[in-house]
N, C-alpha and C positions, 0 to 999 in steps of 0.2 A: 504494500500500500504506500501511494506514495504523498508526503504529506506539503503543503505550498508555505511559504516563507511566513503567513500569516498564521496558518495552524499552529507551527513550529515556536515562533514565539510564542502563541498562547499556551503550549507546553511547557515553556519555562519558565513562564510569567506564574502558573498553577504550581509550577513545583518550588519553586522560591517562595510561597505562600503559605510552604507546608511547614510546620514545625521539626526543627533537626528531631533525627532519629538516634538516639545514642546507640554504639556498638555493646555490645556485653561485654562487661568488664571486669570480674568475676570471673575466675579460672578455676577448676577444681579436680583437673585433672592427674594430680600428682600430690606426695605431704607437702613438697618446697609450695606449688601454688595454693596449694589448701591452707597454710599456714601463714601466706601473706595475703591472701583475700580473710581470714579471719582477722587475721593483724588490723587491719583498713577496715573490716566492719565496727570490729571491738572502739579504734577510734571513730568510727562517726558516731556508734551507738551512745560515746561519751559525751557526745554536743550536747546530748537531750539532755543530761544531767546537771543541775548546778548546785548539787551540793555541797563541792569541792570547790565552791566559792565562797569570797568573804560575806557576811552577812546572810547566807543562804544554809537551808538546814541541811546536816547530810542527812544522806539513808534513804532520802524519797525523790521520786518524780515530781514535777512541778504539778502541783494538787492542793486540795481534793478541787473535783468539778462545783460540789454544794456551798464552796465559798468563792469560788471564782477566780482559783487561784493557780487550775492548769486541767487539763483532761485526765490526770491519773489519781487515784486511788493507792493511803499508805501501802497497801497489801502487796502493792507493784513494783515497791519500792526494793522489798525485800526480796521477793521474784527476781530484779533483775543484780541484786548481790549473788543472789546463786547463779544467774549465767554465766558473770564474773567469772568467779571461784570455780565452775566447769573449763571457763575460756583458760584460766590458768591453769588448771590440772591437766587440761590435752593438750595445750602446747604448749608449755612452759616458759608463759610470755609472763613476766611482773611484772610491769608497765602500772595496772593496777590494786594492787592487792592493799596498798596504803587507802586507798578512795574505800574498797569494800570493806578492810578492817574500821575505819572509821566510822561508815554509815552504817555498819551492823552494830557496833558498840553505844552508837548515839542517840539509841532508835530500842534498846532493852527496856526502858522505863524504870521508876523507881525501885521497884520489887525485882528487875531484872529478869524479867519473864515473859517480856513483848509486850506489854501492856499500857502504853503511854498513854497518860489523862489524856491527852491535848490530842487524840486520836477515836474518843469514846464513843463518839457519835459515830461512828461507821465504824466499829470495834465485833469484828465476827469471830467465829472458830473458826474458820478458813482463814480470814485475814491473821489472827497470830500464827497458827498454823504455818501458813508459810515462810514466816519469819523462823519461827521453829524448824523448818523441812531445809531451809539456809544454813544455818547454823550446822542442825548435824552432815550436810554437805561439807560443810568446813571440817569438821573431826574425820569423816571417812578419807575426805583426800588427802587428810593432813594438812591442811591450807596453815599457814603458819601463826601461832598460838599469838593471841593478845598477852598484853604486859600481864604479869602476875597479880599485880593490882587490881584489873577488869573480871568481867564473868570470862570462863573459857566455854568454846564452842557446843563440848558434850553438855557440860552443864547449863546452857542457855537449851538445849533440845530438849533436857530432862524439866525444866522448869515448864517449859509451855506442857509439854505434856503432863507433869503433874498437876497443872492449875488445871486442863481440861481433865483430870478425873476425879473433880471434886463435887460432890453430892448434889453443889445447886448447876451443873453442868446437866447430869446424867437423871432427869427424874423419870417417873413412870410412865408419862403420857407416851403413849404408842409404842410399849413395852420397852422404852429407854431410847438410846441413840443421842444425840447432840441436834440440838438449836444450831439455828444459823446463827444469829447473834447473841453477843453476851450479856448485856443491861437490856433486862426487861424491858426499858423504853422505847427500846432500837425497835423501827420498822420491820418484819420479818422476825422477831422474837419469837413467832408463833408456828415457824414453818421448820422444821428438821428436813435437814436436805444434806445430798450426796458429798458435795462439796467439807462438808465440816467433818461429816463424817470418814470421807476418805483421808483428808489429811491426817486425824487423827489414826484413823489405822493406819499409816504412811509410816509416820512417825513411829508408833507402836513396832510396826514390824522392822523398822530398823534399829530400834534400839535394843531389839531384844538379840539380832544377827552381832551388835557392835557390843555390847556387855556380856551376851548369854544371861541375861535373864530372863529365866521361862515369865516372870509377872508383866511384863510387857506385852510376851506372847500370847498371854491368855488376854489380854487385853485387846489384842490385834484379831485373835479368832475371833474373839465375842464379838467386835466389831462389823469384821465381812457379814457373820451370819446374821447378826441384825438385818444389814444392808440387803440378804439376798431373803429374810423370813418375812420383811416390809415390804419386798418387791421393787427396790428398787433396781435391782438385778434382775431383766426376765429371765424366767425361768426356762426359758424355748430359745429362746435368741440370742442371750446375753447382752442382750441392749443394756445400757444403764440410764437409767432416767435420774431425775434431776432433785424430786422432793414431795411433798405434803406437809398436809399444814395439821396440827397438834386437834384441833377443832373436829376433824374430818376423822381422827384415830391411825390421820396420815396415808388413810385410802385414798382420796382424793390427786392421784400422784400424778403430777404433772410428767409428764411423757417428754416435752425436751431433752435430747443429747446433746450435750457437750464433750470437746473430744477428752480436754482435762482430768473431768470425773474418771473414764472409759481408761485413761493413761496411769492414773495414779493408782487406781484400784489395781491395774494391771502390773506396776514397779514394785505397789507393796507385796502384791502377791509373790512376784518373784524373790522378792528379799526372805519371805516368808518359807520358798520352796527349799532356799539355801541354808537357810534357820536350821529346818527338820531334814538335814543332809536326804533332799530327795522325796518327801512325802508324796505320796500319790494323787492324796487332797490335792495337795496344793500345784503340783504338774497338774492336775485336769483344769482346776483354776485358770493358773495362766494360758494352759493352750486354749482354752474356751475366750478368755478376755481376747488374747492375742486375735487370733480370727476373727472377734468380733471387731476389733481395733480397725484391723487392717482393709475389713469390708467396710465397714461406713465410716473411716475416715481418709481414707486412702484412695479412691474413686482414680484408675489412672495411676498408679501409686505416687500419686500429689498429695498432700497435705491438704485438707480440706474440711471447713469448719459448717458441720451440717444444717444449725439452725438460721443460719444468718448468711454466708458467704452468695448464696443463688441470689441475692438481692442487693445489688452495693448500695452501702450507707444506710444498710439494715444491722449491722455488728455495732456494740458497746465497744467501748474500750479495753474492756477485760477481755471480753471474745479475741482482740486482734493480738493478744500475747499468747493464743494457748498453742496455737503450732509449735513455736518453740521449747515449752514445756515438754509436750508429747516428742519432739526428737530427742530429746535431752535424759527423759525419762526411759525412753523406748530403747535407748542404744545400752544403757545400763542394765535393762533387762537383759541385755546377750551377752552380759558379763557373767550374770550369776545367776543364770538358767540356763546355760548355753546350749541346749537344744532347738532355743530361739531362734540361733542367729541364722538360720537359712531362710527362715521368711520372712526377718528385720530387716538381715543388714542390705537387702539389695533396695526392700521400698523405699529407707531412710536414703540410699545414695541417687537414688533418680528423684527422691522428692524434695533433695539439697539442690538436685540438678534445676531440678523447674524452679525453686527460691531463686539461686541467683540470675536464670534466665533473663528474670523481669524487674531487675536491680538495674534499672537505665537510666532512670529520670532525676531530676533539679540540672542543678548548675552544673555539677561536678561528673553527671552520665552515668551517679552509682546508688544513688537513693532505690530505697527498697521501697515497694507498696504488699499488699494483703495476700493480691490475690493471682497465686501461683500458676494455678492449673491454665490460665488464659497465656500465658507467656509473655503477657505488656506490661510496661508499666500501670498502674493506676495509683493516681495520685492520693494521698494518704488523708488529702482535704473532704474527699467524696465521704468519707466516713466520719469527718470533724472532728480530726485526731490532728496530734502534730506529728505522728510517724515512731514513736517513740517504740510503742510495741512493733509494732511494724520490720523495723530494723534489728530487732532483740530477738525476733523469730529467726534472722535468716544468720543471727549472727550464730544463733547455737545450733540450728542446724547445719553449719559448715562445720562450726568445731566438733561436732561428734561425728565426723566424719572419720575423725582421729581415733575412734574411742576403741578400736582393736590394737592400738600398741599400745593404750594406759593401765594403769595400775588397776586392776577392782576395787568397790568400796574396801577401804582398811578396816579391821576390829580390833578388840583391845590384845586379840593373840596374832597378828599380822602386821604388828609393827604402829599401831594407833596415839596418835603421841597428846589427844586431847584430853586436859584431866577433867573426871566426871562429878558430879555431886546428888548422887539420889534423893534428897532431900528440897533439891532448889524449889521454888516455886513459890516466893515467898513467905518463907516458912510455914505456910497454911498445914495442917497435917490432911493428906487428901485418903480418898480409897488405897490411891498406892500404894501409902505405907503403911496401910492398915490389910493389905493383903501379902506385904510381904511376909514367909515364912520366916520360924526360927533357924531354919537348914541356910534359907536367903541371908541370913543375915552372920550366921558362922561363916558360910564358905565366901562372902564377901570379907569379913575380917580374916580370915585366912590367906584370900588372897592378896588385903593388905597388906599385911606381913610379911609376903614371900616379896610383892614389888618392892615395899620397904627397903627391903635389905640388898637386892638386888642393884638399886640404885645407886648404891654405894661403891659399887665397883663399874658403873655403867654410865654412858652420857646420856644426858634426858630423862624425860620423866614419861612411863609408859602410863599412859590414860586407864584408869579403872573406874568401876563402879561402884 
């Protein structure tokens, strides 16, 4: 076809019109590129943060939204200390770890337990929660111990969980389980939902792999089975649904999937398989979660956020941080279930693939948007976000791309250097220690003893319970 001198410039009058296209910029085909595209995300991901400023608090995202103070939420804050502390443990970049040890120590509250006044109005079980699921992050990787002066890592994990297994936590309505929120005044006081609950059996089941204490474990069983005698668990499917409200007896269950829920339930499980060298329970567990994981959140083995992503600027801001979560979570299943890793590790590497795909746009040609599975950019505004989760997805799903040459979570017998305090929790006396046995509490002074002295001829201090 042949075009006349007028067409021809109308060609490139139209294509001059068009907005540059950036190239992909993002490499991930090798560790050297793996680790300097994570390098480069880790820094931009840092722009969004200003709590490593003068006058600025650490520990948090620019928030909460209810005072007009940024799109994040504190609970987010503590979220993205644990990708940190991920980004460091797979490639052994410092760069950060004074910003993360900072804003996790700044952000303890009085009682040292996640629990900051100045947070109370949006104060959940999930929101301390994951400031707790950070922390003991920090003790498995051995992320390096705060001054002796501070709370240490185990001890800040053992705090939150003991404050959640305290009597006005756990009552009988809907034969037990955890509230979304912690002061009765909080909006949603009256709904027990997946979310609080899975954290705490999160926690539970790693603290009982990192101590060997079976009272955590019993605390982690009783947990799932709630979660799977309430239904929040199908029973057919393994969908995981989202929650009920106290009013209803908690039938009432709202049926949204999140991928979060569906990931976390699935890590503790695996923590939980490695617990009981092997249990059968808990392999049917994880292979039933896993499948379920991978069918509806994985569509394309993309990353995909079921309730919200088919609609842009239909996603919350929490919704646009859980990809990351779920890679992050997902690849440490295939450490310590490793029967996993044939059906993980390949979705986790084509679903890193489709994240940086669409890592094109701003100024610089490398800003990350939501939504993978399309391969474009889309800009982070369509959602009313400033991009913050956004970029925290893509940055942990590069670095676990890493997560077959790292170390496995550490325990107190593999070398764990966090010292622990069974008691934290603001001294409150909780269930915990009202169900610790006499046998728990000799073979813990026993093993006092034996560290004790050992230390004496040894560098460091090996973390106990």
């Amino acid at each position: 076809m042949l075009f006349s001198l007028a067409q021809v410039a109308a060609l490139l009058l139209a294509a001059a019109e068009l907005p540059a296209a950036h190239a992909q910029f993002y490499k991930i085909g090798s560790r050297s590129e793996i680790l300097q595209s994570a390098r480069t995300l880790a820094y931009d991901m840092m722009l969004f943060y200003q709590g490593n400023k003068s006058g600025e608090v650490p520990g948090i995202l620019p928030g909460p939204p209810t005072e007009n103070k940024g799109d994040y939420y504190w609970w987010e804050g503590g979220a993205m200390m644990g990708t940190y502390i991920d980004y460091w443990h797979l490639t052994g970049d410092t760069s950060y770890n004074h910003v993360v040890t900072q804003g996790m120590l700044h952000q303890v509250g009085p009682d040292r337990d996640y629990q900051p006044p100045n947070h109370t109005a949006s104060l959940g079980n999930d929101d301390q929660g994951f400031w707790g699921m950070s922390a003991m992050l920090a003790a498995e990787t051995k992320f390096p111990n705060p001054p002796d002066t501070e709370p240490q890592w185990l001890a800040l994990a053992q705090a939150v969980f003991n404050t959640q297994t305290g009597e006005e936590r756990h009552d009988e309505t809907c034969n037990g389980g955890l509230r979304w929120q912690i002061p009765p005044t909080n909006a949603g006081y009256n709904y027990k939902n997946t979310i609080a609950n899975a954290c705490f059996f999160n926690l539970g089941s790693r603290l009982a792999r990192y101590t060997a204490n079976e009272t955590y474990a019993r605390w982690a069983t009783e947990t799932f089975e709630w979660l799977w005698n309430v239904k929040y668990i199908d029973h057919q499917t393994w969908k995981v649904y989202d929650g009920g409200h106290v009013e209803h007896n908690c039938t009432d269950i709202n049926k949204a999937q999140f991928s979060y829920n569906a990931a976390l339930l699935l890590h503790g499980s695996a923590f939980m398989y490695n617990y009981t060298n092997g249990s059968t329970t808990w392999r049917n567990r994880v292979e039933k979660l896993t499948e379920a994981m991978l069918r509806d959140f994985f569509p394309n083995n993309t990353a995909f956020e079921m309730p919200c992503e088919g609609r842009k600027g239909a996603c919350t801001a929490d919704m646009l941080t859980f990809k990351g979560y779920v890679h992050r979570w997902l690849s440490v299943v295939t450490q310590i279930a490793p029967f996993t890793r044939a059906a993980i590790l390949p979705v986790l590497a084509d679903s890193a693939a489709a994240a940086v795909r669409q890592c094109t746009g701003g100024d610089t040609g490398r800003r990350c948007g939501f939504y993978w599975s399309g391969g474009v950019f889309v800009d982070p505004a369509v959602d009313k976000t400033s991009g913050a989760g956004e970029q925290m997805n893509v940055l942990a799903a590069v670095s676990s791309l890493l997560i077959e040459e790292a170390d496995p979570p550490a325990t107190n017998k593999t070398g764990g250097i966090s010292r622990g305090d069974p008691d934290a929790g603001n001294g409150r006396k909780s269930k915990l220690q009202n169900m610790i046995t006499t046998g728990d509490k000799a073979g813990a002074a026993i093993l006092t003893m034996v560290i004790l002295t050992s230390a004496m001829g040894m560098w460091g201090w090996m973390s106990y319970d």
